[in-house]
C-alpha positions in Angstrom: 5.4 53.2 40.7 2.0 52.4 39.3 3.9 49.9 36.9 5.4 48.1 39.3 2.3 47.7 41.2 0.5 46.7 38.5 3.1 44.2 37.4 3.5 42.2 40.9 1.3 40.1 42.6 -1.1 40.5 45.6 1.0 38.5 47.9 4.2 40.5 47.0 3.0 43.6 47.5 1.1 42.4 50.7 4.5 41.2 52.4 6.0 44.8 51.7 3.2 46.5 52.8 3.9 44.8 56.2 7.6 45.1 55.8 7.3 48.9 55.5 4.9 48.9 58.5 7.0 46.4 60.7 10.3 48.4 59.9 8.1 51.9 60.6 6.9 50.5 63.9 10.2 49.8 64.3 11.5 53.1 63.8 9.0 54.7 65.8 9.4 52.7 68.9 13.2 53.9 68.8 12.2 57.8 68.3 9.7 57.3 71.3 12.3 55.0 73.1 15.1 57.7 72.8 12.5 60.5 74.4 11.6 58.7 77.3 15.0 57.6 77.8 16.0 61.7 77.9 12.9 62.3 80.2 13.8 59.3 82.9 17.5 60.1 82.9 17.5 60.8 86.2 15.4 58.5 87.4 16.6 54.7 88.5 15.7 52.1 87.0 13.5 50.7 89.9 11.5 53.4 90.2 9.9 52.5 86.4 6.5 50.9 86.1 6.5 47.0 87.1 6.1 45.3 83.7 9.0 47.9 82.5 11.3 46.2 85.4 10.3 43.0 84.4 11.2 42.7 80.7 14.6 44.6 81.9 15.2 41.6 84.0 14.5 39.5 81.6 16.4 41.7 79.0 19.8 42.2 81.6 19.5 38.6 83.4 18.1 38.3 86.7 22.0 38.4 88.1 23.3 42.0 86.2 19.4 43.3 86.9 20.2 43.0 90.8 23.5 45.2 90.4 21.7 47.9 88.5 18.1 48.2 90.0 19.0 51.4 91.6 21.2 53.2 89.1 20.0 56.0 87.0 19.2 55.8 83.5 21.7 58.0 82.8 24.6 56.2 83.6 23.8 53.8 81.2 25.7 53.7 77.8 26.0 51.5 74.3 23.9 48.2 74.4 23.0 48.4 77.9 21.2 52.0 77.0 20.1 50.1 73.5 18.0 47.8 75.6 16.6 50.3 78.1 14.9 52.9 74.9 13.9 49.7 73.2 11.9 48.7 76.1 10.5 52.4 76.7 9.7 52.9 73.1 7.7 49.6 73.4 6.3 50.7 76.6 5.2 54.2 74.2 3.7 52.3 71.7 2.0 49.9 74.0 0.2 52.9 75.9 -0.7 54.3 72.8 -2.4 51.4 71.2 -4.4 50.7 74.2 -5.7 54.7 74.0 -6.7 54.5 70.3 -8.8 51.4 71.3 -10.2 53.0 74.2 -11.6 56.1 72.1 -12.6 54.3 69.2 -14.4 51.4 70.9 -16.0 53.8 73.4 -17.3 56.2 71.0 -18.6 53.1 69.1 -19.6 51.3 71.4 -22.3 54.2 72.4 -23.2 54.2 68.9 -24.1 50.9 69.0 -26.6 51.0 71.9 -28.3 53.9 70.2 -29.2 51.8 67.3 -29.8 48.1 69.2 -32.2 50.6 71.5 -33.8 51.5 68.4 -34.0 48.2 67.1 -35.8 47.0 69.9 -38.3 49.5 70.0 -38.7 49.6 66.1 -39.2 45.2 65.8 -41.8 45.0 67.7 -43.9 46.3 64.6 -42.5 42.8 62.9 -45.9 41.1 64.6 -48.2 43.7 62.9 -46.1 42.5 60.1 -47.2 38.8 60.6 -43.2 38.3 61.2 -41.7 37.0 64.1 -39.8 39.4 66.2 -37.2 37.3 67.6 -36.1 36.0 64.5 -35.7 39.5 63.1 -34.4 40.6 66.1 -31.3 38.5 66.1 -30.9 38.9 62.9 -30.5 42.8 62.9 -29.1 42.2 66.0 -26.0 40.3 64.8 -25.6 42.6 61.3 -25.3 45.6 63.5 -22.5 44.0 65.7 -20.8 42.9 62.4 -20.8 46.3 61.4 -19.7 47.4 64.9 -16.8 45.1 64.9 -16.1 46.1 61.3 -15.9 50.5 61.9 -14.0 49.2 65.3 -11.3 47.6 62.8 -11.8 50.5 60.0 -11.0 53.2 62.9 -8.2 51.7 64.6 -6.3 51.5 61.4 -7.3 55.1 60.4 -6.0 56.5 64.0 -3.0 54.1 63.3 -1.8 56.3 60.4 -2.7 59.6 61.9 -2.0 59.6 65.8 0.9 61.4 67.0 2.2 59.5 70.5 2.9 61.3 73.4 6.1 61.1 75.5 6.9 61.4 78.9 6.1 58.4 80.9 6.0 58.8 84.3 8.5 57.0 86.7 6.4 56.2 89.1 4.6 53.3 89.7 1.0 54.0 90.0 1.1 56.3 86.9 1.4 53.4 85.1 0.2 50.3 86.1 -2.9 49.2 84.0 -6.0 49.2 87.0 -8.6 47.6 85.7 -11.0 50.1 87.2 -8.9 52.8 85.3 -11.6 54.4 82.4 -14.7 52.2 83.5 -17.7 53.7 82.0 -21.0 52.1 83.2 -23.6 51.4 80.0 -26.8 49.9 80.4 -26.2 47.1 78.1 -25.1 43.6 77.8 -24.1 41.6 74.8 -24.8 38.3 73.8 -22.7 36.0 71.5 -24.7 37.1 68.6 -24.7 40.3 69.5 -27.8 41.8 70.6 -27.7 43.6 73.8 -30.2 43.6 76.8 -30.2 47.3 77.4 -31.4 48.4 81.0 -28.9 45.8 83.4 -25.5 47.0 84.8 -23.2 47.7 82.2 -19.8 46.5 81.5 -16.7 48.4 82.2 -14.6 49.2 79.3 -11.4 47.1 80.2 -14.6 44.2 79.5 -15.6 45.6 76.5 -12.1 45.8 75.4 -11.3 42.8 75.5 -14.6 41.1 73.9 -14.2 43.3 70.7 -10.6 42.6 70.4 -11.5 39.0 70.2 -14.2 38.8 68.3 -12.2 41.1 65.7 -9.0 38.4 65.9 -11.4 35.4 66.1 -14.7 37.1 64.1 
């Protein structure tokens, strides 16, 4: 194995790197898929979460998804049961995802105040240093939110490999549906586009912070 690593290129060996992750992502969404599908069998479809129904709709046509809104899931058989544990498993994988960037932002995230807390307290010796404080603020500032957005990327990847999803989604409704009130934890911080933070305002929920980091680690 080593040999044939060491005689292909990077780019080869990238592109089945993300074959086998693609085709294990694949195979993973069908395991989950199949479970739920066991779990929800006698449930109908209507009573699934909303963006479930919709992709089904889109997935069955708007005409065969108003026939079989209100049949259980275990009446369905061969492609029509295909597309229904597809959709769960994706549904799985989804809600799993969005937890392993929940925990590892959050616990980062708290991290990071700690040290732009310190850094705030700790620059204001600059002056005594005859350097100016808001220069080496920002630039501390922005190094640790480099390295924030780095150990965000570094963990995700880690819990990638080791977390073990959970089934059993639940059929109704408001079990589901993504409320973007849902996990809000107040921290006295805000952060700028260089990333320093002015600790001691109302905090941002973490659906906010969320979605900041996950830009700024697609677009750094």
């Amino acid at each position: 194995t080593a040999q044939l690593i060491e005689n292909s290129e990077p780019d080869e060996i990238t592109q089945e790197i993300l074959t086998h992750l693609q085709n294990a992502q694949t195979t993973t969404k069908r395991v989950l898929g199949s479970g739920e599908f066991t779990n929800l069998a006698n449930y109908p479809i209507n009573s699934l979460p909303r963006p479930v129904r919709r992709r089904l709709e889109k997935g069955f046509g708007s005409e065969k998804y108003a026939k079989i809104d209100n049949q259980l899931l275990s009446s369905f058989k061969g492609e029509d049961a295909n597309l229904l544990i597809d959709e769960l498993g994706r549904q799985v994988l989804t809600r799993t995802y969005r937890q392993i960037l929940l925990r590892v932002i959050d616990s980062l995230w708290i991290e990071y105040l700690t040290q732009m807390e310190s850094l705030r307290i700790s620059v204001g010796l600059e002056a005594y240093a005859q350097r100016d404080p808001l220069v080496t603020y920002k630039s501390k500032a922005s190094e640790l939110f480099i390295n924030l957005i780095n150990d965000t990327r570094a963990g995700v990847v880690s819990r990638l490999f080791t977390y073990r999803a959970q089934t059993g989604l639940q059929a109704e409704e408001s079990m589901n549906e993504v409320d973007t009130d849902e996990g809000s934890v107040s921290v006295p911080a805000e952060v700028g586009e260089n990333g320093s933070a002015e600790v001691g305002q109302m905090g941002q929920p973490i659906h906010v912070r969320l979605n900041f980091l996950i830009q700024k680690m697609i677009h750094p």
